[in-house]
C-alpha positions in Angstrom: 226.5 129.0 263.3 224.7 127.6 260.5 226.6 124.2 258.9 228.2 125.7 255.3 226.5 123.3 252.7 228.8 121.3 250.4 228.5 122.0 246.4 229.1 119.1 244.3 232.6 120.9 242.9 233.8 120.4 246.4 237.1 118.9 247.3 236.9 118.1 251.0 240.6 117.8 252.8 241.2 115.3 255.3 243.8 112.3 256.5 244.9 110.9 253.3 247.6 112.5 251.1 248.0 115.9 249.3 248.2 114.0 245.8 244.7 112.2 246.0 243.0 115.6 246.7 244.7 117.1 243.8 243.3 114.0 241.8 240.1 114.4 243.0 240.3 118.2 242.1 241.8 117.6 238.5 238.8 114.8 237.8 236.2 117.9 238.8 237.8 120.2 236.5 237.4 117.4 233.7 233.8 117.2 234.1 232.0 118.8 231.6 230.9 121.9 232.8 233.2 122.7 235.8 234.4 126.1 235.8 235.3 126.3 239.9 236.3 123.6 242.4 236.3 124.9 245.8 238.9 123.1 248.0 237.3 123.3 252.0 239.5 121.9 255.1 239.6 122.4 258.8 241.6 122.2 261.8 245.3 120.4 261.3 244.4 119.7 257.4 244.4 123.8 256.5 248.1 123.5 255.7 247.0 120.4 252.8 245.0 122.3 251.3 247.2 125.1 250.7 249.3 122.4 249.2 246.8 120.7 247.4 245.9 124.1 245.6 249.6 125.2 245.3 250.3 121.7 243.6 247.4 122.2 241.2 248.9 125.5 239.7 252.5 124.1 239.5 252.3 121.3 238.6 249.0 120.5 236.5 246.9 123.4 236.1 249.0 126.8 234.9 246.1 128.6 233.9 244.4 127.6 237.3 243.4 131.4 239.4 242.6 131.4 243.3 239.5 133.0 242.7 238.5 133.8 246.5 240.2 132.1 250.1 237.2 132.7 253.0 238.4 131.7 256.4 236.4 131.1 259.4 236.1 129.3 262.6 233.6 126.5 263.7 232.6 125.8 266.8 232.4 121.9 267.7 231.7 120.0 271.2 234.6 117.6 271.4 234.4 114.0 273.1 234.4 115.3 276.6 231.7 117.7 275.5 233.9 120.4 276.0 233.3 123.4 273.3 236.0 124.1 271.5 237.1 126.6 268.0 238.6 125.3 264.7 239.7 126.9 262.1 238.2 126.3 258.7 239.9 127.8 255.3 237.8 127.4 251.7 239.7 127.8 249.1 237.9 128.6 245.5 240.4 128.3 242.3 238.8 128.6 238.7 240.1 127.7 235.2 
């Protein structure tokens, strides 16, 4: 499988906390000219992005729409070289 490439409106999840991706999200959508963010995790982080998103239309954003969710899995050799499958959600919201 082809590596997805990663638009400049991109939010990508990982270890630190729910609020500096919605940060990072709400300074995209205060660009000039930024109409969609799309909000891409994997593995264990798939759950904070779902909350990054949902805290972005309750909180921040009202008029913020999920404009498409596209989930898929990755296949990646761990440490051991061992093959394994993770789960990969991207999550596309538009003002």
């Amino acid at each position: 499988m082809a590596a997805v490439p990663h638009p400049t409106n991109a939010v990508l999840i990982g270890r630190k906390p729910v609020m500096n991706y919605v940060l990072a999200a709400l300074r995209l959508f205060n660009q000039e000219g930024v109409e969609e963010v799309v909000v891409r995790a994997r593995g264990r982080n798939v759950c904070k992005a779902v909350d990054t998103v949902e805290t972005l239309r309750n909180m921040f954003l009202k008029d913020l729409k999920v404009k498409s969710i596209n989930i898929y899995s990755e296949e990646v050799v761990d440490e051991q070289g061992k093959k394994r499958r993770v789960s990969s959600i991207e999550i596309v919201v538009a003002r």
